[in-house]
C-alpha positions, 0 to 999 in steps of 0.5 A: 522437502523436495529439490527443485527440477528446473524443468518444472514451473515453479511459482513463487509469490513475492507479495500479495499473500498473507496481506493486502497489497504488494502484490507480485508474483513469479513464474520460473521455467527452466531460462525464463522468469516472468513476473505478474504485478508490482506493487505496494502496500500501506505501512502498518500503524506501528512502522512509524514514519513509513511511506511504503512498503514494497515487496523485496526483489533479490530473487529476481535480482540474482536471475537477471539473466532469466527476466523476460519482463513483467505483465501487469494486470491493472493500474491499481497501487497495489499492482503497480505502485513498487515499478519505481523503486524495483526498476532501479534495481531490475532493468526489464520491460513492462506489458501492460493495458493502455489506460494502466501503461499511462498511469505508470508512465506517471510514476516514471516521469516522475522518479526520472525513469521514463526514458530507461523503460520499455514500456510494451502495450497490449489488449484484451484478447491479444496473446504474447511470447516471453521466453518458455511462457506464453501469455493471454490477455483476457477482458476482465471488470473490476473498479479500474478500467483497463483490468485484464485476466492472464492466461499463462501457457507454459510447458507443463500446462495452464495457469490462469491468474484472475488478478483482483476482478468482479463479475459485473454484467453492467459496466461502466466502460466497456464489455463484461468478462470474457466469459465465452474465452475462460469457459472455452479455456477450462474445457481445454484445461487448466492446470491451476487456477490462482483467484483473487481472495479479498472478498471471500467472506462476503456471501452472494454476488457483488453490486455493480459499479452502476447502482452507485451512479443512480445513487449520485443521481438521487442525491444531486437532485435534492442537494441546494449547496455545493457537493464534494465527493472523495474516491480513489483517484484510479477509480476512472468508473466512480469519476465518470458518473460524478461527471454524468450526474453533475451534467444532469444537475447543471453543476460545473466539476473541478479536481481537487487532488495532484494524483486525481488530476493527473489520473484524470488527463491520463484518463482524458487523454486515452479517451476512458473519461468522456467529459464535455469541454463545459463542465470541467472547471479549474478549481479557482472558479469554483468560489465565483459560481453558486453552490448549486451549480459547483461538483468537486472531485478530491483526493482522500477518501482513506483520510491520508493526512497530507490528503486534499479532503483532509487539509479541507476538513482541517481549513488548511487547504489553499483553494477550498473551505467548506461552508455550511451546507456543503455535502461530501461524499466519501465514495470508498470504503475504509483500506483495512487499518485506516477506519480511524482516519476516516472517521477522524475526517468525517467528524472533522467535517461535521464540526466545519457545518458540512453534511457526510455521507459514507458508506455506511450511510448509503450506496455510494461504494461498491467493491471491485472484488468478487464475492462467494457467489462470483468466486465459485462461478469463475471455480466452475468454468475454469474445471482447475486441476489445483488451485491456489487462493491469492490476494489477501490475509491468511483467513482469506486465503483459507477461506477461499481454500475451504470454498474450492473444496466445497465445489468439488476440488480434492483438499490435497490440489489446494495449496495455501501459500505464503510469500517466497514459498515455492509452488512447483508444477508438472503436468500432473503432480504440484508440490511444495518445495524450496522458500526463497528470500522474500520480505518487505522492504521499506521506503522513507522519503528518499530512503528506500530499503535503509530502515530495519527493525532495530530503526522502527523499535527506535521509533516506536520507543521515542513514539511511547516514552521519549528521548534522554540525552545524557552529556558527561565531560572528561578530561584525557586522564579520564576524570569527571570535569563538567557535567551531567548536562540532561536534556529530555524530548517526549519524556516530562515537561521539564518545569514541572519536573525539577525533581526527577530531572535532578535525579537523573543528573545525580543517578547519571553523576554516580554511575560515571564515577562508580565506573571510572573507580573500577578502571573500566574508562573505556568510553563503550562501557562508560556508555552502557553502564550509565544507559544501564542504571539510568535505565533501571532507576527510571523505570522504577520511579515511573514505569517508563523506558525512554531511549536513553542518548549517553554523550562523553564529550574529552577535553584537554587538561588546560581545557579541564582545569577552567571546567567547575565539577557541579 
């Protein structure tokens, strides 16, 4: 391993690699540090009771002094979602679109934040300093307005960073990719070219957003009841042609959704939603105008349990029951991970009466992500000296590698990273070297960072087999005065189980007077012992392994004596 030159660029991601979310990256040059996106990603199904995982930030924390700011590219939750929760801990300001500062600016009100942040807008095609690195903003599409390429000029050279991006020639809002400025910046050079990877398994071109608009206006035209449709709350593109072909149908559009309401007064507000006064409804009228004339946009497309389309699908939602003939659109594919609770929803639905149509069922979702085809082209116009594939698992980045190859880049320039390894560059040379500390860090309500491993294996073990609390009495002389007391959670239902819970209190019973008998009246080993043999004879009798809770209440002697041994 080569030691690092602090005159060489250094990259170092954070986030984003070898997983989907949490994407952040760091550029280091010699005093400066800038940081590209901050965000979360969705817990795994094993990281039980976990809201969500941000990306750990002690590095920057131990270079405060070199922070120049951090430049966010979009307002997608997994770009932006970990600001709260890292600004506690890294005072800096945040450059970023308008549409993407006002979702964020959400987020700080809400966790209190607003007033201690600078919050620094900038636009497509404008350029700003930050310490040694100067940084280009170039008009970008993807499944969120607002979305911008960056081109990073620093002291060794050019990066250009895509960030999540489709090529789509017809957008919604706005003008396409600033192809003319990427192919104006690949002829002056690039040093490196860092891609977005998340679709490179999908071969050809991806679909653009309009085709799910003339599908809306199909499928409105021929629907008599009330129509439903589920989408990402930031996905601003999707909810303009709701409302653009709820206006052709004469239907009224309410919101369904905290977070979909507040992206939609952002939107509405910063003028990305053009929505006349007329249609736009409060979502308690809904029940007093015919079904035919009634659009609801909500919240839950993933099937998030606390979701407004989940509590509707269950008949728990205040304002919303499904009747027959309802139609809902599920416009967004399946996160990786959550395929089971969308379909959990979806059948949901068809048990309430309603009619579902999803992706698999029509054109009602296309992605933000470029595919091959789109992958290959923005290769071609940027000529990269290196390259390194970001944005996704390890068989996305290495298949976005092998694409880069095929074009024409030396295998040696490609480099497949993983979060806290560090890419150091210099005008000619680009190599591997140090790993930084890096990791998730976990957030639980409140708690942010004060899970580890040994709490969520806690977790799981009562998750699969359950809770045995064992409570033994002892007097100061360390005698058995009362107990074992036995009390079980997730383990057998205790009126069908009289024998084992008998059992384990003679198991329990043995074991603490086996081990005062040898002297060891030390309450640790009291403790492990009992743990121990309980462990093992349960194991044996049902091939389970419950957590096992030992409790050594002491009394005083007077106490004691009023005390009947069982």
């Amino acid at each position: 391993m080569t030691k690092p030159n602090k005159n060489q660029l250094k990259i170092i991601p954070l986030g984003g690699l070898e997983e989907i979310g949490k994407n952040m990256t760091v550029f280091e040059y010699g005093d400066s540090i800038i940081v590209v996106d901050c965000g979360l990603a969705f817990p795994e199904d094993e990281m039980l009771g976990i809201d969500l995982v941000i990306p750990d930030v002690t590095y920057l924390e131990n270079h405060l002094e070199k922070l120049k700011g951090i430049v966010v590219t979009h307002g997608h939750e997994d770009h932006i979602g970990a600001l709260p929760y890292v600004l506690r801990k890294i005072s800096t300001p945040v450059y970023g679109t308008d549409l993407t500062l006002g979702l964020i600016e959400n987020k700080l009100l809400e966790h209190e934040l607003l007033e201690t942040t600078q919050l620094i807008p900038v636009k497509a095609g404008q350029t700003i300093q930050l310490g040694a690195f100067r940084v280009e903003f170039i008009r970008s599409t993807h499944s969120i307005a607002d979305t911008v390429m960056l081109a990073i000029e620093t002291p060794v050279g050019m990066v250009f960073h895509t960030a999540d991006f489709k090529i789509d020639h017809t957008p919604i809002e706005g003008e396409p990719i600033d192809f003319q400025r990427i192919a104006e910046l690949g002829r002056k050079g690039i040093l490196l070219l860092m891609s977005d990877s998340t679709n490179v398994e999908r071969p050809g071109y991806t679909i653009s957003e309009r085709k799910v608009g003339e599908t809306f206006d199909n499928v409105f035209k021929d629907v008599k009841g009330r129509i439903l449709v589920a989408s990402f709350a930031s996905n601003i593109h999707r909810l303009q042609q709701v409302f653009n072909s709820a206006r052709k149908n004469n239907r009224r559009v309410a919101i369904c959704g905290r977070s979909m309401i507040n992206v939609t007064k952002t939107a509405l507000k910063l003028g990305y939603l053009n929505i006349p006064e007329e249609i736009l409804i409060d979502l308690d009228r809904v029940r007093r105008l015919p079904p035919e004339q009634v659009v609801i946009i909500t919240t839950g497309s993933q099937g998030e349990p606390m979701s407004a389309l989940s509590r509707i699908s269950q008949g728990t939602h205040r304002q919303v029951e499904l009747m027959p003939g309802d139609l809902v659109i599920i416009s967004a594919s399946p996160i990786p991970g959550n395929e089971k609770f969308v379909y959990r929803v979806i059948n949901e639905l068809y048990k309430k009466g309603a009619n579902v149509l999803y992706d698999s069922l029509a054109e009602i979702h296309v992605s933000g992500h470029a595919r091959q085809e789109e992958l290959k082209m923005i290769l071609a116009m940027t000529k990269p000296k290196f390259f390194m594939p970001v944005h996704g698992e390890f068989r996305h980045l290495k298949q976005h590698m092998d694409l880069a190859i095929r074009t024409g880049i030396p295998e040696e320039n490609v480099f497949l990273m993983s979060n806290g390894k560090t890419l150091e560059l210099t005008g000619k040379t680009a190599q591997i070297t140090q790993t930084v500390h890096s990791g998730s860090v976990l957030v639980d309500g409140l708690g942010v960072g004060d899970l580890g491993d040994v709490v969520l294996k806690d977790r799981k073990l009562l998750s699969e087999d359950g809770l045995i609390i064992v409570v033994v009495t002892l007097d100061v002389n360390k005698k058995l005065v009362a107990g074992p007391e036995v009390l079980t959670r997730g383990f057998v239902y205790v009126k069908e189980s009289e024998g084992i819970m008998e059992e384990i209190r003679v198991v329990a019973r043995d074991s603490v007077l086996r081990t005062l008998e040898k002297r060891n009246d030390s309450w640790p080993v009291i403790k492990n012992t009992l743990r121990d043999d309980l462990g093992s004879h349960l194991y044996r009798k049902t091939m389970r392994k419950p957590m096992i809770l030992p409790i050594v209440v002491e009394v005083p002697v007077s106490a004691a004596n009023e005390t009947v041994v069982p």
